[in-house]
One Martini backbone bead per residue (centre of mass of N, CA, C, O) as a GRO file, in nm:
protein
  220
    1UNK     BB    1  -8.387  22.585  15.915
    2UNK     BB    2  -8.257  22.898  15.804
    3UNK     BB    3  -8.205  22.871  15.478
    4UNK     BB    4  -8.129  22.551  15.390
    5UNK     BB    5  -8.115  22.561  15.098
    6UNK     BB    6  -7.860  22.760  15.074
    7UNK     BB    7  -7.686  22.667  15.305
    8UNK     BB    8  -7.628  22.408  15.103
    9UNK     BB    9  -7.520  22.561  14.841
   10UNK     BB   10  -7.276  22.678  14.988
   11UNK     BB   11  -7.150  22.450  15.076
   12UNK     BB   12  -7.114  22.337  14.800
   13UNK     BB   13  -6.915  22.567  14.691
   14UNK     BB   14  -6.724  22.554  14.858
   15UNK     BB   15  -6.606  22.257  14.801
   16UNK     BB   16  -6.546  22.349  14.516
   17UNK     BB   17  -6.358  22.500  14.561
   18UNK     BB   18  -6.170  22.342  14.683
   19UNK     BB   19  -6.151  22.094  14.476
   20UNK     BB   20  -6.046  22.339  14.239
   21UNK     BB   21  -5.811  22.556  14.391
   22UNK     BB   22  -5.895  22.844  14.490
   23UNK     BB   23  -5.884  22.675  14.815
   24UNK     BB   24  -5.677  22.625  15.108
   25UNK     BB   25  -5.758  22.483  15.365
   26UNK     BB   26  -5.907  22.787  15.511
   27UNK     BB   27  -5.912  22.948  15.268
   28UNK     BB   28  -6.144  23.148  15.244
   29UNK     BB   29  -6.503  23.254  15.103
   30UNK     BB   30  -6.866  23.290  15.119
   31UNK     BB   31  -7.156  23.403  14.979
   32UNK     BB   32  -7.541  23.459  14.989
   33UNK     BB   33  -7.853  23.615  14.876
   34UNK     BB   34  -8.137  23.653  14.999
   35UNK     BB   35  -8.383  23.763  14.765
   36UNK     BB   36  -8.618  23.793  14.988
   37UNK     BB   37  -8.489  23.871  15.306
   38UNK     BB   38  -8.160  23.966  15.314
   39UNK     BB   39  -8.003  23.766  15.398
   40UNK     BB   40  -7.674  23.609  15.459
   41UNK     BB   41  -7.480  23.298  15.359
   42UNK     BB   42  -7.173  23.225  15.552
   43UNK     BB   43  -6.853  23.126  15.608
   44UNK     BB   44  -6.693  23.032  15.860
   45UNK     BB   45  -6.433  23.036  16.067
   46UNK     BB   46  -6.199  22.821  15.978
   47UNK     BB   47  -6.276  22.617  15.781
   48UNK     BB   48  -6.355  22.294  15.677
   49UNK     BB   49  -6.456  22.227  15.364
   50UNK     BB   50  -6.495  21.905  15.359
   51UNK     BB   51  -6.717  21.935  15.615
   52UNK     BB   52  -6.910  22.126  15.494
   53UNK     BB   53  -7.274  22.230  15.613
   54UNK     BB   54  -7.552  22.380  15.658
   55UNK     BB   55  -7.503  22.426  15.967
   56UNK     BB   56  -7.227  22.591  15.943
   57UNK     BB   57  -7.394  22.813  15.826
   58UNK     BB   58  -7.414  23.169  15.857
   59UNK     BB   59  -7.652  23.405  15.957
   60UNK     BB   60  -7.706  23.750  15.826
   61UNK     BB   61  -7.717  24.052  15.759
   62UNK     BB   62  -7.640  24.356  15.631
   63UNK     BB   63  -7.490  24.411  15.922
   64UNK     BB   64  -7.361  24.128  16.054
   65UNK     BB   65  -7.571  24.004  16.207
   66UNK     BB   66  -7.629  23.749  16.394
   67UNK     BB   67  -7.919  23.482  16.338
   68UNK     BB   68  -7.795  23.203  16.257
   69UNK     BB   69  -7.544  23.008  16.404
   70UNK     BB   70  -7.246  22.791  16.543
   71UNK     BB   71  -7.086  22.961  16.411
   72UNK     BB   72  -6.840  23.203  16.307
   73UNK     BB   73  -6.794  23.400  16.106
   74UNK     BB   74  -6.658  23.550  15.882
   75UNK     BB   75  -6.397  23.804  15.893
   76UNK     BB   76  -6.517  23.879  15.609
   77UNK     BB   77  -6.793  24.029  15.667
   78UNK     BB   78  -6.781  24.326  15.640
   79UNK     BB   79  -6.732  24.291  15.300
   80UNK     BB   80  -6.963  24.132  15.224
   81UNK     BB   81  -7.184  24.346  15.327
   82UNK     BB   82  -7.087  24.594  15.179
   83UNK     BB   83  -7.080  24.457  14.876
   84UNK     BB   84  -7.433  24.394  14.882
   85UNK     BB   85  -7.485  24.695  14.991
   86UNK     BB   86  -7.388  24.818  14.695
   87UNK     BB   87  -7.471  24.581  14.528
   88UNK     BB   88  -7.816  24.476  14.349
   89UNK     BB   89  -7.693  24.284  14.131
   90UNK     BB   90  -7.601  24.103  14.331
   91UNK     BB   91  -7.565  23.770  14.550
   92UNK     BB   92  -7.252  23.728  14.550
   93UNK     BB   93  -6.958  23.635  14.733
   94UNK     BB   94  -6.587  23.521  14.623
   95UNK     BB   95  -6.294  23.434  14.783
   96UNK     BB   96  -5.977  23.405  14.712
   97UNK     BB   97  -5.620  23.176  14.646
   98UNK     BB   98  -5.570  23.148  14.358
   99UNK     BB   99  -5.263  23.157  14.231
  100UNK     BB  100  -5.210  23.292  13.972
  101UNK     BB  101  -5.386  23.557  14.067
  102UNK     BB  102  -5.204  23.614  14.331
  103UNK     BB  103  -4.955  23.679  14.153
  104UNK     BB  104  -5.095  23.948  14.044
  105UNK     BB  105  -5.070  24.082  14.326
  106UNK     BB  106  -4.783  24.061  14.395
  107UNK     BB  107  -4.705  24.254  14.091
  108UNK     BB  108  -4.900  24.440  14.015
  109UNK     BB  109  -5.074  24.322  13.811
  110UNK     BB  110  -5.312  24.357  13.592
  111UNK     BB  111  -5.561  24.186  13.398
  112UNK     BB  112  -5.616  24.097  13.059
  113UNK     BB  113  -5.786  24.052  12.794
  114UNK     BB  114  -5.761  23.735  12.601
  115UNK     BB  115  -6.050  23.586  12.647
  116UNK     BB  116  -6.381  23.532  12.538
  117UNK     BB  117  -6.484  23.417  12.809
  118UNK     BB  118  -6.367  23.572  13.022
  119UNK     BB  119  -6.438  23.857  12.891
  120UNK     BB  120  -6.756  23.831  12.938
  121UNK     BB  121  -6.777  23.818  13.233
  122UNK     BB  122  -6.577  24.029  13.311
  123UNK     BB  123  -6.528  24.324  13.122
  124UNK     BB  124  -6.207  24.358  13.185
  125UNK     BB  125  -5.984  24.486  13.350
  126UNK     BB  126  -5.815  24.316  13.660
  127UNK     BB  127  -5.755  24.495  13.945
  128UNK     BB  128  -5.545  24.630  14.221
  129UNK     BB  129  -5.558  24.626  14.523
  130UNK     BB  130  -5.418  24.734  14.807
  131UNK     BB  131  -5.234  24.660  15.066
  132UNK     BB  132  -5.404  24.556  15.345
  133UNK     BB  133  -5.568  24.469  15.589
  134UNK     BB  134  -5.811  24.254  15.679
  135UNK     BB  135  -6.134  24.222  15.826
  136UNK     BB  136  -6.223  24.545  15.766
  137UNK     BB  137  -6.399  24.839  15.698
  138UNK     BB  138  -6.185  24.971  15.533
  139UNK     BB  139  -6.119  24.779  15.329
  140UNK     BB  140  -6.407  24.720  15.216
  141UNK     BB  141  -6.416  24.970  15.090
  142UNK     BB  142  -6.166  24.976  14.903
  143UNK     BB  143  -6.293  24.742  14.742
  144UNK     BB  144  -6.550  24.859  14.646
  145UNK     BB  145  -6.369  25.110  14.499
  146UNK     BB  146  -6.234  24.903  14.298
  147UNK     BB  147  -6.461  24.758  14.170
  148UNK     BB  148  -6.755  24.869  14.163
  149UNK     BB  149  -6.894  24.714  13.825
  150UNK     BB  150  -6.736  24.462  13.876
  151UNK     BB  151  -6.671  24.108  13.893
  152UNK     BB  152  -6.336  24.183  13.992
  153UNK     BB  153  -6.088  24.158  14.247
  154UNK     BB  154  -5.716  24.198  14.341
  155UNK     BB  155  -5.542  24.126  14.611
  156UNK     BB  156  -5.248  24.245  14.741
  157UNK     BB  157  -5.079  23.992  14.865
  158UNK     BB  158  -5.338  23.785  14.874
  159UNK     BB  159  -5.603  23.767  14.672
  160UNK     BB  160  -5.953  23.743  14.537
  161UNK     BB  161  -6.261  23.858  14.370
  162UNK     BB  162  -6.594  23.796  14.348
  163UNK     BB  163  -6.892  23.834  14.162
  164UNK     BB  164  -7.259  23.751  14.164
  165UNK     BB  165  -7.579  23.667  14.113
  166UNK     BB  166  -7.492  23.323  14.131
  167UNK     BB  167  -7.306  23.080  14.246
  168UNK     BB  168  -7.269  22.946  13.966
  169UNK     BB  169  -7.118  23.191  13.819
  170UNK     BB  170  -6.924  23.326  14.065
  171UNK     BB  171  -6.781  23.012  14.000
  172UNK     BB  172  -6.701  23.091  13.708
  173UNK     BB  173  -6.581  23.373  13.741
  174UNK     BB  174  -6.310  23.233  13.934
  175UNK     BB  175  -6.195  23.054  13.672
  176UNK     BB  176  -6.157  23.255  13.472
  177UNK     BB  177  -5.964  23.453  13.629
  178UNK     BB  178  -5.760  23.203  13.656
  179UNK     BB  179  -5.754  23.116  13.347
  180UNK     BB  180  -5.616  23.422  13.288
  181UNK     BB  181  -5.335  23.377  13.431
  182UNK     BB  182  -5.238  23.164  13.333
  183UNK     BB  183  -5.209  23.202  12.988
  184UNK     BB  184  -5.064  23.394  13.048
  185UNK     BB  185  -4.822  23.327  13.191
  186UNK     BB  186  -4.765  23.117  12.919
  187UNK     BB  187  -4.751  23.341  12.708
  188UNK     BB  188  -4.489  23.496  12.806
  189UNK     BB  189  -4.284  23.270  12.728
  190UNK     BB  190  -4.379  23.248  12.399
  191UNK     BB  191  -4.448  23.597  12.439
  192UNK     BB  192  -4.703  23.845  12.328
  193UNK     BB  193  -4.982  23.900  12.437
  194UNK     BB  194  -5.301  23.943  12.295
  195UNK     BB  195  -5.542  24.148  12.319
  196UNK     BB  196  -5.850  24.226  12.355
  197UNK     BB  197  -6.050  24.472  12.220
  198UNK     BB  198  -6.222  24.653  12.411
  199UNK     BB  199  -6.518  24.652  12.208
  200UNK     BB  200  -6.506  24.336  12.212
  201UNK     BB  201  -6.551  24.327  12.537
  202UNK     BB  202  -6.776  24.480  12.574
  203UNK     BB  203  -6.964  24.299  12.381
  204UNK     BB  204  -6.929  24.023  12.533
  205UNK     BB  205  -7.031  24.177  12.805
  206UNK     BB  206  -7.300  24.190  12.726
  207UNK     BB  207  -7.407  23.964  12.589
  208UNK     BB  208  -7.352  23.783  12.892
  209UNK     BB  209  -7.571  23.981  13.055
  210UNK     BB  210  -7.813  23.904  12.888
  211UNK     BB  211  -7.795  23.591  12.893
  212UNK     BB  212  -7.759  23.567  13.217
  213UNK     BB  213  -7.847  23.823  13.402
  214UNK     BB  214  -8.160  23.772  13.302
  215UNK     BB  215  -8.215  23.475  13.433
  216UNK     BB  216  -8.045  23.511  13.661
  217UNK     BB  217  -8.164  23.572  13.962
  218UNK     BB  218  -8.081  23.366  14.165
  219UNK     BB  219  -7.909  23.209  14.443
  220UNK     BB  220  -7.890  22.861  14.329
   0.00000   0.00000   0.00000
């Protein structure tokens, strides 16, 4: 089977996704490109995220054309395979719909940097996309134009986008992206939250990318 390592990493993903509640029921996706081939491994559309395995992930290329897989590929290829060809730093997309960040895209507030762990790789303060249909290559470029050279964007009344090296790092910045929205929404009942000061998220997400995005190269 064609790059079997990656598809069964991908389906691992996938199901930590679903199990640590990213992701419920069929919603979001997941996808990681081989870094030799340029080939891209995505969640099939529709998945039961409990029962994927390496079989079920679709190998599509970098205009979403399918190379192999029996099931057809997620919905939001056309996303993935754009954001991937925008950015040549990263090597993985993951869709999510964790509430307390989809909370932030319904009343259209960015989250700020609260945290400094989570500061660290996120990077600054994360934007909300407009909402659109999604699905779409109109889409896929907006969200392309609203992420930039960030780690994640929040989609407008829908869920969230995170970017990274490699599964294991973009599947931690999706729980970072949501542990600041929940401690957010907590902090803000007790008071009024204070953000690091720009410098400061600056300075930890240097130093986050020397130590982690030079070291982890690969796909997973």
């Amino acid at each position: 089977m064609l790059l079997n390592d990656l598809r069964t990493q991908v389906a691992h993903y996938a199901r930590k996704m679903y199990e640590s509640q990213l992701v419920r029921a069929t919603q979001g996706n997941l996808s990681a490109r081989d870094t030799e081939s340029g080939l891209i491994c995505i969640t099939p559309s529709g998945a039961d995220y409990q029962m994927l395995t390496a079989e079920d992930i679709a190998v599509v290329d970098v205009e979403g054309n399918i190379i192999e897989g029996k099931w057809k590929p997620s919905v939001e290829t056309p996303l993935h395979t754009h954001i991937l060809r925008l950015r040549r730093d990263i090597n993985c997309v993951m869709h999510t719909h964790a509430l307390y960040t989809s909370a932030f895209g319904v009343v259209y507030q960015p989250i700020p940097m609260i945290l400094q762990e989570s500061a660290a790789c996120l990077g600054g303060e994360v934007p909300i996309v407009p909402y659109q249909e999604s699905g779409t290559q109109a889409f896929a470029e907006l969200v392309g134009r609203t992420l930039g050279e960030r780690s994640a964007v929040i989609w407008g009344n829908h869920g969230a986008m995170v970017v990274g090296v490699n599964l294991a790092l973009t599947f931690s910045i999706a729980h970072a992206l949501e542990d600041t929205a929940r401690v957010y929404s907590l902090a803000k009942q007790l008071g009024t939250p204070a953000p690091l000061p720009p410098e400061e998220v600056a300075r930890l997400h240097t130093h986050w990318k020397e130590g982690y995005g030079q070291t982890a190269i690969g796909t997973h």
